[in-house]
N, C-alpha and C positions, 0 to 999 in steps of 0.2 A: 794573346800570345800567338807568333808567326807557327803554322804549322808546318814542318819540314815537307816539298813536296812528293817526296817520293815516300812517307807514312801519308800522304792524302792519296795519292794514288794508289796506294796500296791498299789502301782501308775503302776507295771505289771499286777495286776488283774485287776485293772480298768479298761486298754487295751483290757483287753480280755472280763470284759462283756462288754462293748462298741462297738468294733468291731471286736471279734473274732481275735485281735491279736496271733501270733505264741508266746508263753510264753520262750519257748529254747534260741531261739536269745536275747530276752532283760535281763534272766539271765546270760547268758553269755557275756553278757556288764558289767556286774555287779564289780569294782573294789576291792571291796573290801567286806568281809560276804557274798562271793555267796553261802556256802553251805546253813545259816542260810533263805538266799532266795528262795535256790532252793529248800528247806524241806516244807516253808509255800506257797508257791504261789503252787507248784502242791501236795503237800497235800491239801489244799483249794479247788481247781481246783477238784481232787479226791473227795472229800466230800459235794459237792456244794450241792447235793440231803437234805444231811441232815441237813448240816449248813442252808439251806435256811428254814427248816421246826423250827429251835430252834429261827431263826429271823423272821419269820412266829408267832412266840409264845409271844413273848415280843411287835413287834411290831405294834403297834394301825396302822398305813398306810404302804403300801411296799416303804420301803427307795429309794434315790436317789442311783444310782447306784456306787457310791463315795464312796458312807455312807457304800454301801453293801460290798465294795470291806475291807473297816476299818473292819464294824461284821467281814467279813468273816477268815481277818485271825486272827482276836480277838480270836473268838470259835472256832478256828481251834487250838490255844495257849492250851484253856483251856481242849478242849475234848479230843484232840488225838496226841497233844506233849509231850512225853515224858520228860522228865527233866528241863520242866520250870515251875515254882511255880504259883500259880492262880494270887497271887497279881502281880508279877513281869508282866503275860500277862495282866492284866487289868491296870496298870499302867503306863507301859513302852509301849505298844499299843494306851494307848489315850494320853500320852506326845508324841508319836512322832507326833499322828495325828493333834497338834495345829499348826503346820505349814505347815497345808496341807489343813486344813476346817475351817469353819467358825466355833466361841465359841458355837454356838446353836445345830451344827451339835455333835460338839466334847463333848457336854453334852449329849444328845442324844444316842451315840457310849457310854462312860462310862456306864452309866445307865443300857445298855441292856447287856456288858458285866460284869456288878457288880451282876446284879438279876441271870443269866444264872450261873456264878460262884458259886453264894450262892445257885440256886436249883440244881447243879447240877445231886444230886441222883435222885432226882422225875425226870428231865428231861431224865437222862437216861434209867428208868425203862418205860419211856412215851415210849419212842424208841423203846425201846425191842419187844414192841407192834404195834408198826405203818406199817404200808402199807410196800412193799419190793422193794417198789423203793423207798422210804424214808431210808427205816432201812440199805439198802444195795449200795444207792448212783448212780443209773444204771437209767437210763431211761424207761420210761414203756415197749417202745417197743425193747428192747431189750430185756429186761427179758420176753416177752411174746417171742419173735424167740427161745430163749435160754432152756424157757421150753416145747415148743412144739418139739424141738432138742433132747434136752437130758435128760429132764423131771426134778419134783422137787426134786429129793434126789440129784441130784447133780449141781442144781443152786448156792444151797447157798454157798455151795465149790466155785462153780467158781468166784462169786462175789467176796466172801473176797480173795480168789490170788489179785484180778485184784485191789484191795482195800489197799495192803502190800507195802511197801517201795520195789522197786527192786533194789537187791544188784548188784555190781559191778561186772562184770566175766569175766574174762582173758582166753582165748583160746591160749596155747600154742603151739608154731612154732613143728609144725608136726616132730613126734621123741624127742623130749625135754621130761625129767623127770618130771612129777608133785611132787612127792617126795624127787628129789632136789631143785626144785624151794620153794616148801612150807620152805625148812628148810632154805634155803636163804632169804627169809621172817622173819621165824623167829629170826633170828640171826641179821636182823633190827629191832625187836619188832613191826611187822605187824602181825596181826591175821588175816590169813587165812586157808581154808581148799577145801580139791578137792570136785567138783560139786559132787552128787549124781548119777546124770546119766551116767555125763562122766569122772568117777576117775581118767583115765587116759589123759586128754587132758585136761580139764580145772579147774580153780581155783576160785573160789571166795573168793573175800575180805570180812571181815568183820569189818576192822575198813579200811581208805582208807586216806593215807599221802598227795596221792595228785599222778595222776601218772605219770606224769613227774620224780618223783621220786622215782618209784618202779625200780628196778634192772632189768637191758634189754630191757628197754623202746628204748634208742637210737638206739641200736643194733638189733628192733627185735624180740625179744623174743617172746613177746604175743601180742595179738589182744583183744582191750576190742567186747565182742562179746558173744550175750546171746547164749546157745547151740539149742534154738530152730532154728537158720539160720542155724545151722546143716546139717540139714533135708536135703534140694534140693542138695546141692552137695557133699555129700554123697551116697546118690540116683544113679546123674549123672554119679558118677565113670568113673573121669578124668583118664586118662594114658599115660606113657611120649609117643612122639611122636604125639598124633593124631593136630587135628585143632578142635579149640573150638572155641566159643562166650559165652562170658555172653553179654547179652543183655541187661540189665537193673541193672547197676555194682555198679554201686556210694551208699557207700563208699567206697564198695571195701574186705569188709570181706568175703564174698562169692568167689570173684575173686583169693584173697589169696588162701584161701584151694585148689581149683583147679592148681592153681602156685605151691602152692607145692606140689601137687599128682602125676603133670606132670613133676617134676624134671629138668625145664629148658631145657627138651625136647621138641619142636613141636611148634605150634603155638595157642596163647590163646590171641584174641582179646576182652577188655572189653570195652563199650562202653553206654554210657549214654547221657543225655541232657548237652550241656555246662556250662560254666561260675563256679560259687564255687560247684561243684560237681564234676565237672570232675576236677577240679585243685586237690580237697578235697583226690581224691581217686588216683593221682599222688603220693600224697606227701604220703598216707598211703604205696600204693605200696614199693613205697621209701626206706621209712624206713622198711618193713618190704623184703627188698631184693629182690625184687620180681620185681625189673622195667622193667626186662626186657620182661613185660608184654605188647603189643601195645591196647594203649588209643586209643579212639576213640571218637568224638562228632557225636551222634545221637539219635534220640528220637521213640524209637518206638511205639509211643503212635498214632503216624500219619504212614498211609500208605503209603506216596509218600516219608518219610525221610530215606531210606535203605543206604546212600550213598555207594551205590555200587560197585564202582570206586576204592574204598580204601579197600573191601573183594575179598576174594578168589574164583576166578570163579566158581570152580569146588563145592564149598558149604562146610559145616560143619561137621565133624565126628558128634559132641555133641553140646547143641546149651542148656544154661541157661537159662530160662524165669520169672525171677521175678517180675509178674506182680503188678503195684499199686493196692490197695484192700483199703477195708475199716478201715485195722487195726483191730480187735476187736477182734485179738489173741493174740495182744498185748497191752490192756489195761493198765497194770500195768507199763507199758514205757510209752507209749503215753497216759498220762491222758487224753489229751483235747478230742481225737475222740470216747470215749462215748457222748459227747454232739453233736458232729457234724452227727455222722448217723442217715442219714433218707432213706427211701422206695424210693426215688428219686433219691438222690447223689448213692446207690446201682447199681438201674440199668444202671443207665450211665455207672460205672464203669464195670459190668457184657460185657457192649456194648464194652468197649475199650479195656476190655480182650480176648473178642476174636477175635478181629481184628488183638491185637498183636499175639497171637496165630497163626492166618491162616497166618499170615505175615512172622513170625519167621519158621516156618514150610518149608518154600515153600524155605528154603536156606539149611536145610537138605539134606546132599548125600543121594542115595539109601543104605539104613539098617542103618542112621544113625537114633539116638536118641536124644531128648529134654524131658529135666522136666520141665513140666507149675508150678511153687508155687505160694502161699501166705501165710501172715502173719495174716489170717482172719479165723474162722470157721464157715463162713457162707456156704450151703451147695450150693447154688445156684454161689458162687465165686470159690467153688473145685469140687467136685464130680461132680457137675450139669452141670459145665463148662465143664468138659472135656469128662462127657455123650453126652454133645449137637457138640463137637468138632468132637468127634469119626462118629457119626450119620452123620454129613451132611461130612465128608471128608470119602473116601474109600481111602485102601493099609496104615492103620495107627492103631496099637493096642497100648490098654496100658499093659504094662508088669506091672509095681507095684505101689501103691499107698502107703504114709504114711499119718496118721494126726496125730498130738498132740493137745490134748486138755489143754488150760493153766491150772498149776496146778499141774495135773497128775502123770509128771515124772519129778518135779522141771524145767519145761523148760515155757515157753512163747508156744502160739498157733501156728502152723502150718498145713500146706499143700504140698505136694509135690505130684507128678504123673510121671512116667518116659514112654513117650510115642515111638515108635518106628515105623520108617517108611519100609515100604516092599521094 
């Protein structure tokens, strides 16, 4: 039986205040209306700041967490969905919710999305004035890191990026025309246009068929792939012939660019933890030509996992290090990890980056080079990281740094460093 989607939606948020469920994987179970699911559950998710302050406002007790997940994508319908009518969200929001709650709860849910519809204007103008972690959806303590960073003229920029729908972007197979690809686009009545930053490499959608059936999918073509992973291996500057590592691969967009800089000359081992990531970044390889790249299962997160046995004695010309981070350069992809950072999950993460750091390092040839990234702009996970790397290791400079601030230069946040050994 077809399940309505906005009770599938609903019953994914649930999950996630409940127990921090991964939201990705259960819409991607979704058979049928995933887009309609994947627009409300991380829109919701996106807006919890405020959505919980307009159900804060209506409501006399803080609802069951059931009840919350119904408000949430109810006011999510009404405030910040484009092309759905107030009634059709207050209506078709609390019919689907009768077979999911009891008749007291489902009166309850109407009610506070019938008064919220009808005030809408006052409710809005309330907002324009409330607090900025209300008005802007971001956690306190993030917006305080963000404006002792980079101060307030340019918080509120950053918030609303990280607050936008991210669209779809296609990095195309190194040498490919963006010019004729767009018109090959066009000539199926898909609206796209080249990135801003990178006219000449990538595309972005702007209405999206579905991309299994965008043209060069099977074949290749393009890589969905935001231009901020850019950054690190570009930096790195692969060349045919040498011996690489990516270190930390899965899925494998990163490894690509490399595969093709090096032109199926040399040796470029990529390498991650097991199981659906390393399969995941097979089959991308795959299809994107590129197999004849060697996999590898390892996890560099632990010091004793190098499996050593299966690299090159003699060590790494260049050596990728995309270290796990907090995310919070890429908000506007990963909605959930605004709610998940704290001052604790940080430093852990600070502790296991440069373990992999000193770890990855120590497989460097003499005058080989490594870039430490991330997808964070936290300054203590990049600059801080590789001031404290440099300091306690001697015979090791950095040549250049990049960061992108999200936003900026239409990309998502990053980090890169390209460090070099004497």
């Amino acid at each position: 039986m077809q399940v309505n989607p906005r009770a599938h939606a609903a019953e994914i948020l649930y999950g996630w205040l409940e127990n921090g469920r991964f939201v990705e994987t259960a819409i991607d179970r979704a058979d049928t209306d995933r887009g309609l699911i994947r627009e409300i559950v991380l829109g919701s998710i996106r807006n919890k700041a405020t959505l919980d302050w307009i159900i804060n406002r209506y409501a006399r007790q803080p609802p069951d967490l059931q009840s919350r997940s119904w408000l949430m994508l109810g006011l999510y319908q009404l405030y910040f969905l484009d092309g759905v009518a107030d009634y059709a969200a207050v209506n078709e929001t609390t019919e689907a919710a009768k077979g999911a709650m009891d008749p007291f709860r489902v009166k309850f849910l109407h009610a506070i999305l019938r008064n919220a519809g009808r005030d809408e204007e006052a409710v809005r103008k309330d907002l324009a004035e409330a607090a900025p972690n209300v008005r802007f959806s971001h956690p306190k303590r993030l917006l305080k890191r963000w404006t002792e960073t980079f101060g307030e003229a340019r918080l509120e920029a950053l918030c609303t990026w990280n607050n936008t729908r991210a669209p779809v972007v296609l990095r195309l197979r190194k040498g490919a025309s963006v010019d004729a690809y767009l018109a090959e686009l066009a000539s199926r009545d898909i609206d796209a246009h080249a990135h801003a930053r990178y006219p000449d490499r990538a595309v972005v959608l702007d209405s999206n068929p579905g991309i299994r059936e965008l043209p060069g999918f099977a074949d290749g073509r393009f890589y969905i792939q935001d231009p901020s992973t850019f950054t690190a291996p570009d930096l790195l500057d692969a060349r045919p012939g040498e011996t690489i590592l990516d270190a930390c691969a899965a899925p494998g967009g990163k490894t690509i660019m490399l595969a093709e800089a090096m032109q199926g000359e040399g040796v470029l081992v990529a390498s991650d933890v097991g199981g659906k990531r390393l399969k995941r970044m097979e089959q991308n390889l795959k299809r994107m030509q590129q197999d004849w790249v060697r996999t590898l299962e390892m996890d560099f997160t632990r010091p004793d996992d190098r499996a050593g046995e299966h690299l090159p004695a003699e060590g790494f010309d260049a050596i990728l290090l995309d270290v796990p981070c907090s995310n919070t350069g890429v908000l506007r992809r990963r909605v959930e990890a605004r709610w998940r950072f704290n001052e604790e999950e940080l430093q852990s993460l600070i502790q296991v980056q440069a373990r992999m750091l000193d770890g990855a390092v120590a497989m460097l040839k003499p005058g080989g080079r490594i870039v430490y990234g991330t997808c964070s702009i936290e300054p203590e996970e990049n600059v801080r990281q590789v001031e404290a790397f440099l300091s306690r290791t001697p015979g090791f400079q950095l040549e250049e740094a990049r960061s992108l601030v999200p936003g900026e230069q239409d990309t998502e946040g990053a980090y890169a460093a390209r460090i070099r050994r004497g």
